[in-house]
C-alpha positions in Angstrom: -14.5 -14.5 -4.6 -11.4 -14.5 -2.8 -8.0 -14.0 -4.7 -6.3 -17.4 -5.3 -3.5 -18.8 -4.2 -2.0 -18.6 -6.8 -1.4 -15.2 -7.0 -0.5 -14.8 -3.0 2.3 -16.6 -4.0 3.1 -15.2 -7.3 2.4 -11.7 -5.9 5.3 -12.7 -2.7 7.5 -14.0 -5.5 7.3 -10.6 -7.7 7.8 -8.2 -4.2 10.6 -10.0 -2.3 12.5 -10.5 -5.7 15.8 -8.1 -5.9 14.2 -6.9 -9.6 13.6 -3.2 -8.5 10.5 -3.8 -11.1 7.8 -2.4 -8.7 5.0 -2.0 -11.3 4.2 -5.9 -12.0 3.4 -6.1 -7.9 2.0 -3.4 -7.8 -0.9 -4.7 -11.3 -1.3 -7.4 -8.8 -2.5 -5.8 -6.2 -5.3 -4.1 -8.6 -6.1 -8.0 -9.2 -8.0 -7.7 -5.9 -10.5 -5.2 -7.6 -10.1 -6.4 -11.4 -9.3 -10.1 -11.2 -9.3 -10.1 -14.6 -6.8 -7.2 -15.3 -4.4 -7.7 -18.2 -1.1 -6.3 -16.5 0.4 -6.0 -20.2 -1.5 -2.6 -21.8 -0.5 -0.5 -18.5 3.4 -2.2 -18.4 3.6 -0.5 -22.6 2.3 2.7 -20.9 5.2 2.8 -18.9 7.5 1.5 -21.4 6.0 4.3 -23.8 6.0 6.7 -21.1 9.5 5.9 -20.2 10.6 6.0 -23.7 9.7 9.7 -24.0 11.1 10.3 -20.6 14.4 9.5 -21.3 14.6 11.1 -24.5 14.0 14.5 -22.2 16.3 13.8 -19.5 19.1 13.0 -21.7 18.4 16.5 -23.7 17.7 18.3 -20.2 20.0 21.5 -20.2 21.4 22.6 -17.0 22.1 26.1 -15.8 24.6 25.9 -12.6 22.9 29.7 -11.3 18.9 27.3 -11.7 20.1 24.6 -9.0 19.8 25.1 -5.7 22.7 25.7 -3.4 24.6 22.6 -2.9 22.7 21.1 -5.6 24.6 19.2 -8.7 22.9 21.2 -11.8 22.7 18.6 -14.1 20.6 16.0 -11.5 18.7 19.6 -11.1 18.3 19.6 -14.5 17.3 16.0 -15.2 14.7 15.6 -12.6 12.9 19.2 -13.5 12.4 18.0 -17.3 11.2 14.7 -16.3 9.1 16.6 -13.3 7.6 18.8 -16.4 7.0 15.8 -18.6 5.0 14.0 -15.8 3.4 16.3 -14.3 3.4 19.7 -17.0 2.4 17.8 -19.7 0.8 14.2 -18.9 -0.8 16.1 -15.6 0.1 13.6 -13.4 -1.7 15.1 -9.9 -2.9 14.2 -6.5 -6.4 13.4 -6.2 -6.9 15.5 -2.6 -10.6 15.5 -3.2 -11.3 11.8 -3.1 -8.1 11.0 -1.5 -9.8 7.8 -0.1 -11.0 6.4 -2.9 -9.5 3.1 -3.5 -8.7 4.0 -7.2 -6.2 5.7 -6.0 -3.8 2.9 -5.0 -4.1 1.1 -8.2 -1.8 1.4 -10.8 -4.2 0.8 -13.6 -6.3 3.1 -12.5 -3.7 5.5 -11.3 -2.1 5.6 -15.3 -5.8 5.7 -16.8 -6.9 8.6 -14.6 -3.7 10.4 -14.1 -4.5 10.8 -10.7 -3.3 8.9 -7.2 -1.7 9.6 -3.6 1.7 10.0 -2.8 2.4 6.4 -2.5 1.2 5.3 -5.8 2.2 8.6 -7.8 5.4 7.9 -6.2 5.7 4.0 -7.7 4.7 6.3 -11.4 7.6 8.4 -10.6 10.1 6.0 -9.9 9.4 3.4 -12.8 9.3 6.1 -15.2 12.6 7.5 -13.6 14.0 3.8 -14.1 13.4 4.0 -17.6 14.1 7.2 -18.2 18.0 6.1 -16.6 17.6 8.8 -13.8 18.1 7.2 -10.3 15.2 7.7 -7.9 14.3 6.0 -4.5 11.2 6.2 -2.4 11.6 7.6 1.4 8.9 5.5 3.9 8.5 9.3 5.3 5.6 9.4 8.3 2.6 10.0 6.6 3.3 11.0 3.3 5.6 8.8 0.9 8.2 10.8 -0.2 11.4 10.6 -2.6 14.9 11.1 -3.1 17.4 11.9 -6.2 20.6 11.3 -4.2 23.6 13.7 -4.5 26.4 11.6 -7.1 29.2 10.5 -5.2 32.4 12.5 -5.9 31.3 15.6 -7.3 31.1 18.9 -4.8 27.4 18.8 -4.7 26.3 17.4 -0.8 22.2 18.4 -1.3 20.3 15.2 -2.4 16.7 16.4 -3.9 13.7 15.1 -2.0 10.8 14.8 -4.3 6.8 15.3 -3.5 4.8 13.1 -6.4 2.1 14.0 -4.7 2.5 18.0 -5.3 3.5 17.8 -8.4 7.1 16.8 -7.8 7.8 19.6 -5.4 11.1 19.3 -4.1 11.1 19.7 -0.3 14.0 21.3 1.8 14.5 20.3 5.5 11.8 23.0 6.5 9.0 21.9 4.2 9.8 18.5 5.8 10.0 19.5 9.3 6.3 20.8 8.3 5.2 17.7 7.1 5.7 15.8 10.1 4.2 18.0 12.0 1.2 17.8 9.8 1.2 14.3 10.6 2.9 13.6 14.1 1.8 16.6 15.3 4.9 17.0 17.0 6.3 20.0 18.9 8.4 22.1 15.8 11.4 20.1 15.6 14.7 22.6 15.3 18.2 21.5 13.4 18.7 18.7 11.4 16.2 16.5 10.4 16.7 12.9 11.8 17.8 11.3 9.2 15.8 7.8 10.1 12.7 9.5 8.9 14.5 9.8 5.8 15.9 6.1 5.1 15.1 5.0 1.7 12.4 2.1 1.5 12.6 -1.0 0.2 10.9 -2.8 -2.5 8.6 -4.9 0.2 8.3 -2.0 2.3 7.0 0.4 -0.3 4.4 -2.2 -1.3 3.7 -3.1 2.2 2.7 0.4 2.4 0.3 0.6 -0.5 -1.1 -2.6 0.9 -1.9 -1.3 4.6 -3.3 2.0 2.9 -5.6 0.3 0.7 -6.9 -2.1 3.6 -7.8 0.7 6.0 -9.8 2.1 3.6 -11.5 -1.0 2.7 -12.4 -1.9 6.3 -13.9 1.7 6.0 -15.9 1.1 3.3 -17.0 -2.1 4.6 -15.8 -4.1 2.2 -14.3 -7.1 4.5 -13.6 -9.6 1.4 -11.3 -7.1 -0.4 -9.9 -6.3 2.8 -9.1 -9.7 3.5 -7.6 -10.3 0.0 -5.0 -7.2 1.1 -4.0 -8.8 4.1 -3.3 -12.0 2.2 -0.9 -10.0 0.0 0.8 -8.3 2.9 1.4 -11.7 4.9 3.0 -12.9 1.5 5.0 -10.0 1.9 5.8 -10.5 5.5 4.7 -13.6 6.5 5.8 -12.7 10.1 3.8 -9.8 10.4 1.4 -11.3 13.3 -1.1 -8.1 13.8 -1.9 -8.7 10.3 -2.6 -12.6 10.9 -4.6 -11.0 13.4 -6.6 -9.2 11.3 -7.2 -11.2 8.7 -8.6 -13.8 11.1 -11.3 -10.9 12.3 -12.2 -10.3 9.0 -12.4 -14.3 8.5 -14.5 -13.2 11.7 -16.8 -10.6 9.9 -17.1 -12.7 7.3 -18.3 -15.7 8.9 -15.7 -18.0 7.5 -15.3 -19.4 11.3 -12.4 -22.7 10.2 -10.6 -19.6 8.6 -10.8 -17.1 11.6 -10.4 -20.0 14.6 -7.2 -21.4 12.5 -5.6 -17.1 12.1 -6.4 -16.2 15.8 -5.6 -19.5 17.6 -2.4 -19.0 15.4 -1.8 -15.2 16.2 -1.9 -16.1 20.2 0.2 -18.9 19.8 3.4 -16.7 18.4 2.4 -14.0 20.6 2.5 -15.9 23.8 5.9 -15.0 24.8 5.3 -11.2 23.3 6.0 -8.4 25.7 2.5 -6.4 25.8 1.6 -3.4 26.8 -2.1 -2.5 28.7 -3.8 -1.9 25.1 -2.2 -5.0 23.9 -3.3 -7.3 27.0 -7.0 -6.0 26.2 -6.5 -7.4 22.8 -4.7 -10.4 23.3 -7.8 -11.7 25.9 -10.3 -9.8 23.4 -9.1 -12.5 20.9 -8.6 -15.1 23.1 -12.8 -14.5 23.8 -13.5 -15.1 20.1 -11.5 -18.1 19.6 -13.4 -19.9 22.7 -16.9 -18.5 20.5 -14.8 -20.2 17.3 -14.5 -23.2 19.1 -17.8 -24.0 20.0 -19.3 -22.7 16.6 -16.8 -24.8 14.3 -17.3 -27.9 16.7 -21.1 -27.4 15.8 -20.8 -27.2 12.4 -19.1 -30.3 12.5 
C-alpha cells in the first residue's frame, strides 16, 4: 500500500521547516517500511541518550598537549567524551557487512541495532550532539557523509574537526579526506588544500534528500518498486522541482503498471524539460520517455 498523502505532506512540512530537529523526518521516512511506527519510543531514546550525553560533555576534561595542533582543547575535549559515549560504550558502528541493507537508513532500526551508514549514523551523531549542547553539522562530502565541529570564533584555534560516524567518529585531517575522494571519485591524488566546496555544510533538506536517494537505489535493487516509489514521493516533497526524480517515479508508476500515474509523471517531466539544455545521454532519455508516453497513451485510452 502506498504511503498517504498525508504524510508526503507532513513529511515536506517536518524537512523544509528551519527546526534543525532532523530525527522526526527522518521516523517518517521508516513509515515507508513500518507504516505503523510509533515515532515516540525512539524520539525518548534520544532524549535519554542525549541526557547522558550532555552530562559527559559538560564534565569532559581537556588537556591543551591531547588536541591536535590548531585545535581548541576543550571542543577536542567535548567531542572525544561524547565520541566515547556513542561509540565506546553504546557501540554505535558501521554495518560494512550489509552496508545495503535498507535497515540501515532507518532511524528506528539504526537506534535498535546500533548499527547504520555514514549518513544515518551521522543524523545519531548530530541529534545527540544537539542535546548534549555541542554544536555539530553534517558535510554533503562525495560519497561518504561526513561532519564538522567548527573552530569557535575568536579564540586562536583555526582547525575545525571533521568527524567520520561511520568509523567510529574518526576525525579526518585534509589527507584522510583527500583519500576518501579518491576512494570515491577516483580522482588523480589531489595536492594542497582541499576545495573547500566539497566541504560545505548540508542543509536540513539536503541531508534528508540524501538518505532518501540512498534508500531508493537500493530499493530499485532489490526490486522492490512500491517502496521505491514511496521514496521518491518523499524526495519530490522535499524538492518538488527535482524533475529526474518526477522522472522516476513515473517509471516505477511504469513498473508498476499504474499507467494514469506514469502517463500523468512523464508527460509532466517532458513538459518542464522541453526548454532543458541536454546532453547526448540526456537526448537518449528524453525520446526513450517520450516512447513510453505514446505506449501510456494508447493503453490508458484503452482502459477507458
Amino acid at each position: 500500500m502506498a504511503i498517504s498523502d498525508h504524510l508526503v505532506h507532513a513529511f515536506g512540512h517536518a524537512a523544509l521547516s528551519p527546526d534543525p530537529d532532523l530525527a522526526v523526518a527522518a521516523l517518517m521516512i521508516a513509515r515507508v517500511e513500518y507504516p505503523r511506527l510509533d515515532a515516540g519510543p525512539y524520539l525518548d531514546q534520544l532524549d535519554a541518550i542525549g541526557r547522558e550525553a550532555k552530562r559527559r560533555v559538560a564534565g569532559a576534561a581537556f588537556d591543551a598537549r591531547a588536541a591536535p595542533e590548531h585545535v581548541d582543547p576543550e571542543g577536542f575535549a567535548r567531542v572525544m567524551a561524547l565520541n566515547d559515549y556513542l561509540f565506546g560504550e553504546l557501540r554505535f558502528t558501521g554495518n560494512d557487512r550489509h552496508y545495503e541493507d535498507p535497515r540501515n537508513s532507518f532511524l528506528n532500526e539504526v537506534l535498535e541495532r546500533r548499527t547504520g551508514i555514514p549518513i544515518s549514523l551521522a543524523l545519531v551523531y548530530m541529534e545527540i550532539a544537539r542535546r548534549a549542547g555541542l554544536y555539530v553539522e553534517g558535510i554533503n562530502f562525495p560519497g561518504h557523509f561526513l561532519l564538522r565541529c567548527p573552530a569557535r570564533r575568536g579564540t586562536p584555534y583555526s582547525e575545525d574537526l571533521i568527524i567520520d560516524a561511520h568509523h567510529g567518529g574518526a576525525l579526518l585531517s585534509q589527507d584522510a579526506c583527500r583519500v576518501l575522494l579518491k576512494k570515491y571519485q577516483e580522482e588523480p591524488e589531489i595536492e594542497g588544500e582541499l576545495d573547500e566546496r566539497l566541504l560545505v555544510r548540508a542543509a536540513k533538506p539536503q541531508i534528508l534528500a540524501r538518505m532518501l536517494v540512498n534508500l531508493k537505489r537500493i530499493y530499485v535493487r532489490m526490486h522492490s518498486f512500491p517502496q521505491a516509489r514511496d521514496v521518491t514521493d518523499l524526495l519530490l516533497a522535499v524538492d518538488p522541482s527535482a524533475t529526474g526524480e518526477l522522472r522516476d517515479r513515473g517509471l516505477l508508476a511504469y513498473h508498476l503498471k499504474d499507467f494514469s500515474a506514469a502517463l500523468r509523471d512523464l508527460q509532466k517531466y517532458l513538459q518542464v524539460t522541453v526548454k532543458t539544455p541536454l546532453d547526448e545521454e540526456e537526448r537518449k532519455d528524453h525520446a526513450a520517455i517520450w516512447e513510453h508516453v505514446k505506449t501510456l497513451r494508447r493503453r490508458v485510452a484503452s482502459l477507458n
